[in-house]
C-alpha positions in Angstrom: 0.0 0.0 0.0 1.2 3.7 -1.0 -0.1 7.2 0.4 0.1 9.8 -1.5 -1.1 13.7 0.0 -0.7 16.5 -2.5 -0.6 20.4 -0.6 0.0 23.5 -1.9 -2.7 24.4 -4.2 -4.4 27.8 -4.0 -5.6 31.2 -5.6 -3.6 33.0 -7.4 -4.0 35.7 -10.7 -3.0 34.9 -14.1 0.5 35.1 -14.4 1.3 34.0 -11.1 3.3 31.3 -9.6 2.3 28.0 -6.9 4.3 25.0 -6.2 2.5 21.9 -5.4 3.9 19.0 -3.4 3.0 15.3 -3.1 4.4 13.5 -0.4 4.6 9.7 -0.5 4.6 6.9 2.0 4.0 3.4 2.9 5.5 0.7 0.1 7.3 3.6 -1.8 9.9 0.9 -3.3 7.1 -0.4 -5.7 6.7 3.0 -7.6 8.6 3.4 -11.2 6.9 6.6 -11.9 5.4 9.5 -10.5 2.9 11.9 -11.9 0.9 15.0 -11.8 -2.9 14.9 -13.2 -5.6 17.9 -13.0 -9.1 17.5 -13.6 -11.6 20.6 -13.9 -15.3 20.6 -13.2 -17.2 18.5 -15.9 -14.0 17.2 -17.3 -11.6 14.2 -17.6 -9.1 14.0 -15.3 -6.0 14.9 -17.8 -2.0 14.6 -17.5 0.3 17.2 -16.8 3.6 15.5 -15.8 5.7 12.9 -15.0 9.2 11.8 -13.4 11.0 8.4 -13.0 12.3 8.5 -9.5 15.7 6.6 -11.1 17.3 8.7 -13.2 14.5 11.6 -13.2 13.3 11.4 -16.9 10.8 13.8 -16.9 7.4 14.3 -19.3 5.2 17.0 -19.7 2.0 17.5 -21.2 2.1 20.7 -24.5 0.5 22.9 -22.3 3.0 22.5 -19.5 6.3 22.8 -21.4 8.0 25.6 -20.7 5.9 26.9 -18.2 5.6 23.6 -15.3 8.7 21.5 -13.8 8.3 18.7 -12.0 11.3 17.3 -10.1 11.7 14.9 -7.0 13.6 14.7 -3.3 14.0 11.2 -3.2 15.4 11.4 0.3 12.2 12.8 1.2 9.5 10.6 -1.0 8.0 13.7 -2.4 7.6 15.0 -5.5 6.9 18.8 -6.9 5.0 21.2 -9.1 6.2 24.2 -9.6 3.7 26.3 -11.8 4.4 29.3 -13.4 2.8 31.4 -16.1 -0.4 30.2 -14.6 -3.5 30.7 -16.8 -7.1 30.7 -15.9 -7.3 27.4 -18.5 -5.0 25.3 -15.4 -7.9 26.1 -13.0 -8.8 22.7 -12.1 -7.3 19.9 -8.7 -4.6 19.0 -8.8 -3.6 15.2 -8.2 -0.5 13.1 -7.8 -0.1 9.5 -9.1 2.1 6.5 -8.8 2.2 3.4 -11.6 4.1 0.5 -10.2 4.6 -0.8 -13.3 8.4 -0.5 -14.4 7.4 0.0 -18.4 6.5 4.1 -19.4 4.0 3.3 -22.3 0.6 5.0 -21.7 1.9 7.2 -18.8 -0.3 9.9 -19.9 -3.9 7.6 -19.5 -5.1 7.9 -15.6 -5.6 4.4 -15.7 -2.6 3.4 -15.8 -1.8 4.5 -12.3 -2.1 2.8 -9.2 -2.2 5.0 -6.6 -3.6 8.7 -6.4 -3.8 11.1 -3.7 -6.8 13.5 -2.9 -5.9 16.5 -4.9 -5.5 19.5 -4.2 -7.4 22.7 -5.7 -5.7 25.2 -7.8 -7.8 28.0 -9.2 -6.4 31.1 -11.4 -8.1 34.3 -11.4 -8.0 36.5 -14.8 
């Protein structure tokens, strides 16, 4: 069993920044990959990044390049956000995710993953 609990989320005006945190816990030695999903009212939950915690490959959604980094304290089991450039469009919570499996293909389908924390709202105010 893992535990994942995202914080950091908040309001903030277009333009601005947030960093968002996911902190893992439990059987942490069966997770390959970590990501960072978002879901907005009405919608599919969507994918917005991802890191291997060996080696720290890291994958980003088109609308997060250049804008969103993701990186990892493995000494510490957690895994960041940080958001810049935000736009009302990334309005939405925010949700970490773990896939066990060691093998990358689909990581950016939710159902790949295993185990998801409980999100954590970010809203952007134009």
């Amino acid at each position: 069993q893992v535990q994942l609990v995202e914080s950091g989320g908040g309001l903030v005006q277009a333009g601005g920044s947030l960093r968002l945190s996911c902190a893992a816990s439990g059987r942490t030695f069966d997770i390959y990959t970590m990501a960072w999903f978002r879901q907005a009212p009405g919608k599919e939950r969507e994918f917005v990044a991802a890191i291997r915690w060996s080696g720290g490959n890291t994958y980003y959604t088109d609308s997060a390049k250049g804008r969103f980094t993701i990186s990892r304290d493995n000494g510490k089991n957690t895994v960041y956000l940080q958001m810049n450039s935000l736009k009302p469009e990334d309005t939405a919570v925010y949700y970490c995710a773990g896939d066990k499996d060691r093998r990358m293909y689909g990581r950016a389908d939710a159902r790949k993953y295993d185990y998801w924390g409980q999100g954590t709202q970010v809203t952007v105010s134009s």
